[in-house]
Structures are given as structure tokens and as C-alpha cells.
N, C-alpha and C positions, 0 to 999 in steps of 0.2 A: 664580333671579336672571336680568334677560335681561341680554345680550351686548351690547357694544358698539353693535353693527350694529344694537339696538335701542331706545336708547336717542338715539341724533344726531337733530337735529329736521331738517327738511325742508321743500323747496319747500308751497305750498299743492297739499292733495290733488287725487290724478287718480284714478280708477277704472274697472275694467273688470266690468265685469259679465260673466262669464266662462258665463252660462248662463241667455238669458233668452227667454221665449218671444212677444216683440213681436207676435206675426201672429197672436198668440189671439185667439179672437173676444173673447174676455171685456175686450178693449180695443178693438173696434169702435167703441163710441160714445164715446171720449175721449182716442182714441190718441195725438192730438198731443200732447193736455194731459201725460201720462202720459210722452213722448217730452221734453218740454220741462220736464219738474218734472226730469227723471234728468239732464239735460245740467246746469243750473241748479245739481244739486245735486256735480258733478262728475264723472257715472257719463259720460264723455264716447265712450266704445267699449261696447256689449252683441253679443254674439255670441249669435245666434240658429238654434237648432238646427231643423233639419227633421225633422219625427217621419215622414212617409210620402213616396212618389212623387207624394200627390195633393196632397199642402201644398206642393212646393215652387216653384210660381206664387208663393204665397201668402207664402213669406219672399223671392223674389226681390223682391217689392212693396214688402214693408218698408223693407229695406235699401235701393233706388234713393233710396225716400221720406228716410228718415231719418241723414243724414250719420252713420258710427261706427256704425252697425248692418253685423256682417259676419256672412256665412252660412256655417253647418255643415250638409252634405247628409248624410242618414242616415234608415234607418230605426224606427222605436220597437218593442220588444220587446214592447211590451203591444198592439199592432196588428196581429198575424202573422193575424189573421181579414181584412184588408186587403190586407196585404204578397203578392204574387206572386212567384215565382223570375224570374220577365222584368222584372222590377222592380229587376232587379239590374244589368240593363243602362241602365236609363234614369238608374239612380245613376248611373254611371259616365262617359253622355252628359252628364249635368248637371255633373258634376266636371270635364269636358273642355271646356263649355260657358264655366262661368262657377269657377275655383278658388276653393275653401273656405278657408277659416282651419283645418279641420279635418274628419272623415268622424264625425258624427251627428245626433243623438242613437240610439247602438245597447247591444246588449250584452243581458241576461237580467232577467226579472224571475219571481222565485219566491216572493213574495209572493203574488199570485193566484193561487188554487189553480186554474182553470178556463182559463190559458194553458200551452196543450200545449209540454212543456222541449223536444224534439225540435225543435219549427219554430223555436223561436225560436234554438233553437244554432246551426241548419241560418244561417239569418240571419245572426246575431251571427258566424260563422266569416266567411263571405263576407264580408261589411263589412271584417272584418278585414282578409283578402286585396287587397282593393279598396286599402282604407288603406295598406297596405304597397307596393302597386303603384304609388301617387302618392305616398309620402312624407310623409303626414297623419296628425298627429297624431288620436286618436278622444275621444271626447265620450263617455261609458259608462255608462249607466243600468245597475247592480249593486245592485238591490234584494235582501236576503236573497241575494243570490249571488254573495259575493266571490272564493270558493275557488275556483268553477267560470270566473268570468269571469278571475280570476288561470291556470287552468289552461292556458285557450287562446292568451292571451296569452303564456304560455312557448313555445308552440308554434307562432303566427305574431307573428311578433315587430314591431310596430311602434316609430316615432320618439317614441313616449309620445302623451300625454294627459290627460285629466283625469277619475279616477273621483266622478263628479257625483254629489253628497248623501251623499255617505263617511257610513258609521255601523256602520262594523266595528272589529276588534278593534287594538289597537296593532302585531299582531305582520302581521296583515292590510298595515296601512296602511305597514308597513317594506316588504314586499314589494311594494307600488304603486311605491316611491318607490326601490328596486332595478331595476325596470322603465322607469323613468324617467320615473314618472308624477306627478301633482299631486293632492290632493286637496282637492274642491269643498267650503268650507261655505258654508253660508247664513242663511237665519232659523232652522230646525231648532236650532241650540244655544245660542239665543239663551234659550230656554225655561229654567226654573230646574229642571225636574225629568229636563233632558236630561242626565245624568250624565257617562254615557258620553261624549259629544260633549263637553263643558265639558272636561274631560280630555285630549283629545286636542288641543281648540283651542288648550290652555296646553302641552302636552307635545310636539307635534309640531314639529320646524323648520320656520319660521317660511317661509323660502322653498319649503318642501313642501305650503303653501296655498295657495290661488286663493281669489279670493271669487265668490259668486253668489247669485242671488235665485229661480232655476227659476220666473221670473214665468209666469203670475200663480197659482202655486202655491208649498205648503211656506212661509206665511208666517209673521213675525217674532213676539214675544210680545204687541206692541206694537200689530200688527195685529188680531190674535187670529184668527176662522176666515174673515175677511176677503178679499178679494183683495190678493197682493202685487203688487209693481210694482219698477220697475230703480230708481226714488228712494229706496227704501229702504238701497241697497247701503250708504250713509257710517255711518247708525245702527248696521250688522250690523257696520260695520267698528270702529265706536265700543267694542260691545259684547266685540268680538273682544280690540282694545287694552286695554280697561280690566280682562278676566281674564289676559292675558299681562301686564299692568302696563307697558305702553308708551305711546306718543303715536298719537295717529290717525295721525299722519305719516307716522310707521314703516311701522304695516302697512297705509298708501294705498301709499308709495313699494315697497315688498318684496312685496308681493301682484301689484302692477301691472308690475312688472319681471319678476315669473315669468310670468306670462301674457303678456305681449309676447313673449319670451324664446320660449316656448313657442308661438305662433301665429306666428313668425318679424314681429312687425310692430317691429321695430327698424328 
């Protein structure tokens, strides 16, 4: 049964697209369009993650270009054949440079069997450091590796975050949200034979989600193996509403207040 707080109607919806990758190429040729359908449709803030040192020209471009586009500095766990340990400095110059909304796209991916877990800890630890050193929340790519990314996390502790594309276990997802963190859905549980995730999108409190699209990746059912895009965000939030049995309004208004909340843009 939802709660009060889920049930009051609300202003017309606002959205944040909480994780989206605007400076991919795979929107070179129509990025305005693709910039102007997500405003149009209310996604009016995407926060755009930097996956290496050599992309982040490339999301600075963005964001100048595109009003509500704000940038997260980080390195990506699946790029450690990229990543440098001097690369840790220039994070850190670009953090002092230009302030984040938050310190990623970082953290571990054990899904690919052919990314060595060493460098990428080695990585994901320093980010962390970084993060805690400025007071930034992190952006946390936890593919197949929640335990491990929860374990380091107990042990430099940041101001939270958001574990991006969640698709662990309930007792997992307590412990994000003991740490003070959020967890990312997107189109992933929009899918009908996403179980797991359906479950948790109706079971979890409701202010312990963020929405996101991990454009132009992880697209909706809707899309199918498509490119996604940040216009998609109202539909995933539709979808999100309609298995918690609420109003879009709700979870535009309580999605969007946790991720302001969270990025400090109050």
C-alpha cells in the first residue's frame, strides 16, 4: 500500500536524469535534437559522468553547451588499460578547476572477465580518497560487485552517492542506503522479465531512488536494443509509478528531491 507521501499530487513534473552520458559520440550527429526532446519532455538537469582524463574536454563541452547539463569527474573501471596513476592528479586539477556535482563515473566492474580486479581497486580506492577529500558525493559503477564496492566504502567513507544501475540483492541495497547512498534505476527494470529489479523498484523506499537513463546505454523495453537518450527519463518514471501504484508526480517530485538533496543543488 504506498504512504501518504505517495499518493498527494504535484506540481507538473521536473526530472533529473541522474546519469547520463551526453558527450558520447553515439549523439554526435543529433545532439541538440536529443538535448532539446529531454528538456521538452521535462528532464531539465542530466548530470554527466566522465569515464577518463581524456574525455573530460569532451563533457566540459557539453555542459557549457547545454544549460542543466552538470559534470561528474571520474574515472571508469572498465578503462584501467587507459587510466594512469598521474591521472589521478589531473582528476584532482580538474576538480579544483571546475567543481563537480560529484567524483565519477568510478568503482569496479567484475563482469568482464579480462579486467584485471587489482587495478581497478587500486583506482576505485583513490577516487574514493579524492571524493572524501572534496566532499563529493561518487557516481559508482558496481557491476557484479556490490560486496566488494560496499567493502571499501566502509573503509573510506564518503558523503554518499549513487550506486548506478543497482541490481543486487535487497539486503545489498539496505547497506547502500545505511551508507547514505541512492540507488540508480533506469530502463533495465522496465523489462518484464527483470524480476529481480521489479521488486526492488516496488519494495524499496521510494526516497532511496534516483532515476536515470546511463544514456545512450542500458535502454528501456520500449526502446529495445536501440540507443537510449535522457527523453526517455518521464516514460521509465511512468513505468516506475505505475508498479509502485502511484502518480508520475510523486516519483517526478521524490526522485528529484533526493538527487538535488544529494548533488547539494538546492
Amino acid at each position: 500500500m504506498a504512504s501518504a507521501s505517495e499518493t498527494a499530487p504535484s506540481r507538473a513534473p521536473f526530472f533529473i536524469d541522474t546519469h547520463c552520458h551526453l558527450d558520447a559520440a553515439e549523439f554526435d550527429a543529433d545532439r541538440d535534437a536529443v538535448y532539446a526532446r529531454a528538456v521538452d519532455a521535462g528532464v531539465a538537469i542530466q548530470i554527466v559522468p566522465a569515464i577518463s582524463r581524456d574525455n573530460f574536454a569532451a563533457v566540459v563541452a557539453t555542459c557549457e553547451r547545454y544549460p542543466g547539463s552538470l559534470p561528474a569527474w571520474g574515472m571508469h573501471p572498465m578503462l584501467i588499460d587507459v587510466h594512469r596513476p598521474e591521472h589521478l592528479a589531473d582528476l584532482r586539477a580538474q576538480i579544483e578547476a571546475q567543481r563537480p556535482v560529484a567524483v565519477g563515473e568510478i568503482g569496479l566492474d567484475l563482469f568482464v572477465r579480462d579486467l584485471d580486479a587489482a587495478t581497478q581497486e587500486y583506482f576505485y580506492v583513490e577516487q574514493l580518497k579524492i571524493a572524501q577529500e572534496f566532499d563529493l558525493p561518487v557516481l559508482l559503477h558496481c557491476r557484479r560487485a556490490n560486496d566488494e564496492i560496499l567493502k571499501h566504502l566502509r573503509k573510506t567513507r564518503v558523503c554518499g552517492g549513487i550506486a548506478h544501475a543497482f541490481n543486487g540483492s535487497p539486503q545489498q541495497a539496505n547497506e547502500f542506503i545505511k551508507l547514505g547512498f541512492k540507488l540508480g534505476f533506469g530502463g533495465a527494470f522496465t523489462w518484464p522479465r527483470a524480476n529481480n529489479l521489479r521488486r526492488l523498484a516496488v519494495d524499496l523506499p521510494l526516497d532511496a531512488i534516483v532515476l536515470e537513463t546511463d544514456s545512450p546505454d542500458i535502454p528501456p523495453v520500449w526502446v529495445g536494443h536501440g540507443r537510449n537518450a535522457p527523453g526517455e527519463l518521464p516514460l521509465i518514471a511512468k513505468e516506475l509509478a505505475t508498479l509502485r501504484g502511484v502518480s508520475v508526480e510523486v516519483i517526478a517530485e521524490t526522485t528529484t528531491q533526493t538527487a538535488k538533496t544529494l548533488f547539494r543543488l538546492d
